[in-house]
C-alpha positions in Angstrom: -63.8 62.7 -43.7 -62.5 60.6 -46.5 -58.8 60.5 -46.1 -59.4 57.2 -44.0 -58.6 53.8 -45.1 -59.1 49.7 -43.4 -56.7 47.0 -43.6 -56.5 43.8 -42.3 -54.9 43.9 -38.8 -51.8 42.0 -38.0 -50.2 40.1 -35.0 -48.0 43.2 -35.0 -50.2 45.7 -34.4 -51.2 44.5 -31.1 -48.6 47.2 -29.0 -50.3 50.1 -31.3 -53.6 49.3 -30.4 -53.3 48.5 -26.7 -51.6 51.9 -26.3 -54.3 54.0 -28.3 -56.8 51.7 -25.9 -54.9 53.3 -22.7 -54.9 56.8 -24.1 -58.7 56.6 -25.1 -60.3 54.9 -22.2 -58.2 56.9 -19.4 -60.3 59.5 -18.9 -63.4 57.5 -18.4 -61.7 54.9 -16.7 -60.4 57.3 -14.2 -64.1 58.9 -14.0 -65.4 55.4 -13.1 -62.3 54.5 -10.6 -61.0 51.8 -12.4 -58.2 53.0 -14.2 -55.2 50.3 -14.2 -52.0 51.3 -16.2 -51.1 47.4 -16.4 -54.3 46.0 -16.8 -56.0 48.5 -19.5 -53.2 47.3 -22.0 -52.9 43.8 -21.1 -56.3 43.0 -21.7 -56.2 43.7 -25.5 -53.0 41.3 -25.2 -54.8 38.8 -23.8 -57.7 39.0 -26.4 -56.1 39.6 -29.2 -57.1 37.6 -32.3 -55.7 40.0 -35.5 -58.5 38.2 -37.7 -60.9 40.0 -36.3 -59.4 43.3 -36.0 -59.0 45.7 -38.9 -56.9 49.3 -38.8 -57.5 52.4 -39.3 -55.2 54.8 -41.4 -56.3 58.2 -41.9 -53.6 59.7 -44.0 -51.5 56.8 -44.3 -50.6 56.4 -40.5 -51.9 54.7 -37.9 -55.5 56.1 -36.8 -57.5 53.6 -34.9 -58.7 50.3 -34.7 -62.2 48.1 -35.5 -63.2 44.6 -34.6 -66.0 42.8 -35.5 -66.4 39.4 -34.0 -68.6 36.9 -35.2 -70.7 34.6 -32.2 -73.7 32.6 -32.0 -76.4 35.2 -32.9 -74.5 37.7 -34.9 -71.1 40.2 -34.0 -70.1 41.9 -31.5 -68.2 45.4 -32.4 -65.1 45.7 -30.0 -61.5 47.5 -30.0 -63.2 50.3 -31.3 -60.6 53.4 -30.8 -59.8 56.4 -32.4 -56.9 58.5 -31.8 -57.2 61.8 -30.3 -56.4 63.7 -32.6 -58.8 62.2 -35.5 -61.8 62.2 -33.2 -64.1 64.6 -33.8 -63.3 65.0 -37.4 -66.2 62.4 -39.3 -64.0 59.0 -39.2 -65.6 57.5 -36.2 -68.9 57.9 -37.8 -68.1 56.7 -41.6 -65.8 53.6 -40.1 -68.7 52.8 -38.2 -71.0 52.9 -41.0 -68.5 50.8 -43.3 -67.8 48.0 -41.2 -72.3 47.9 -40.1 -73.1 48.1 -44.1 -71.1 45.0 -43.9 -72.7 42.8 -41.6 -76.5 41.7 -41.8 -77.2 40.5 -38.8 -77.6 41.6 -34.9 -74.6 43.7 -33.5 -73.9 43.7 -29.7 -71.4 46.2 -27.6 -70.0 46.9 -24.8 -69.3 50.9 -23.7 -68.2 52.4 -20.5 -71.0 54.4 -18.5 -70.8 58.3 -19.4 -68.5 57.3 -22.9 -69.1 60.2 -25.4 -68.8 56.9 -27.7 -72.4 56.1 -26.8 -73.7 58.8 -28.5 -71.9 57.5 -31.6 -73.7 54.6 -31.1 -76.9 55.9 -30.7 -76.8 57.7 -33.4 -75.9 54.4 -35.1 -79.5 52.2 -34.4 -77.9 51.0 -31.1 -80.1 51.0 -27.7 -79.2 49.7 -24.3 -80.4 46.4 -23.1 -78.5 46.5 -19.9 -76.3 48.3 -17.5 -74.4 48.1 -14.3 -72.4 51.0 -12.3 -69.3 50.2 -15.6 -70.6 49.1 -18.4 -73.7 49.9 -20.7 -74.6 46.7 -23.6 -76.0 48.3 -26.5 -77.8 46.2 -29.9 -78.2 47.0 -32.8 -80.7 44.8 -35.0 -80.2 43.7 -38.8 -81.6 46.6 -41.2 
C-alpha cells in the first residue's frame, strides 16, 4: 500500500484521533467489559502531547494515527489506530515499519488481550513480557 503519507500531528487533531480511538478499540473493549463512551475518548485528551504524535493520510485524508514516545530506556509506540476502512489493506504494516526503521533503540507497548493488533506486532519482532486479564506489554529490542 503506498498511497499513505506522515505528518507531524497538531494540537488540532486531537478530536480526530480520540474518535478513530473509540471506533477502533470498541469492539475489544466491549469483549473485555470495559467499554466507556466518555472515558475511551477522554483519555487521549488527557494525554495528548501533538509532538509525539504523527498522522496518517492515505489518500490525502485522514487515516490514522502513530506515536512514538521517547522514556528512559528507549520509546514506547502508542495511539496507534487505523481507520476501518484502511485496515487490512498493507498501511498498518509499512507505517509500522517506517516509524521502527527510525528508532534504534528498545520499543515497549501496550495492546489489549485478544487485539488482532498483536499479531501485527508479532510479526514486527515484538514478544510479551507481561500480562494481566486487559492488557498484554510487548518489546521489541534494537535490530
Amino acid at each position: 500500500m503506498g498511497d499513505w503519507t506522515l505528518r507531524p500531528a497538531t494540537a488540532a487533531d486531537v478530536d480526530a484521533v480520540a474518535e478513530l480511538r473509540a471506533v477502533v478499540m470498541r469492539p475489544d473493549l466491549e469483549r473485555l467489559g470495559r467499554y466507556d463512551e466518555h472515558r475511551v475518548r477522554q483519555r487521549l485528551r488527557e494525554r495528548w502531547v501533538p509532538e509525539d504524535n504523527q498522522v496518517i493520510e492515505v489518500g490525502g485524508v485522514f487515516g490514522g494515527n502513530v506515536a512514538l514516545r521517547l522514556d528512559e530506556d528507549g520509546h514506547w509506540l502508542e495511539n496507534f489506530y487505523l481507520d476501518p476502512s484502511v485496515q487490512g489493506r498493507g498501511v498498518g504494516s509499512a507505517v509500522l515499519e517506517q516509524v521502527l526503521s527510525e528508532c534504534d533503540s528498545r520499543v515497549r507497548l501496550q495492546v489489549l488481550q485478544g487485539s488482532p493488533a498483536r499479531r501485527l506486532y508479532e510479526r514486527h519482532g515484538f514478544t510479551a513480557y507481561a500480562e494481566d486479564a486487559v492488557d498484554v506489554w510487548m518489546v521489541r529490542q534494537p535490530r
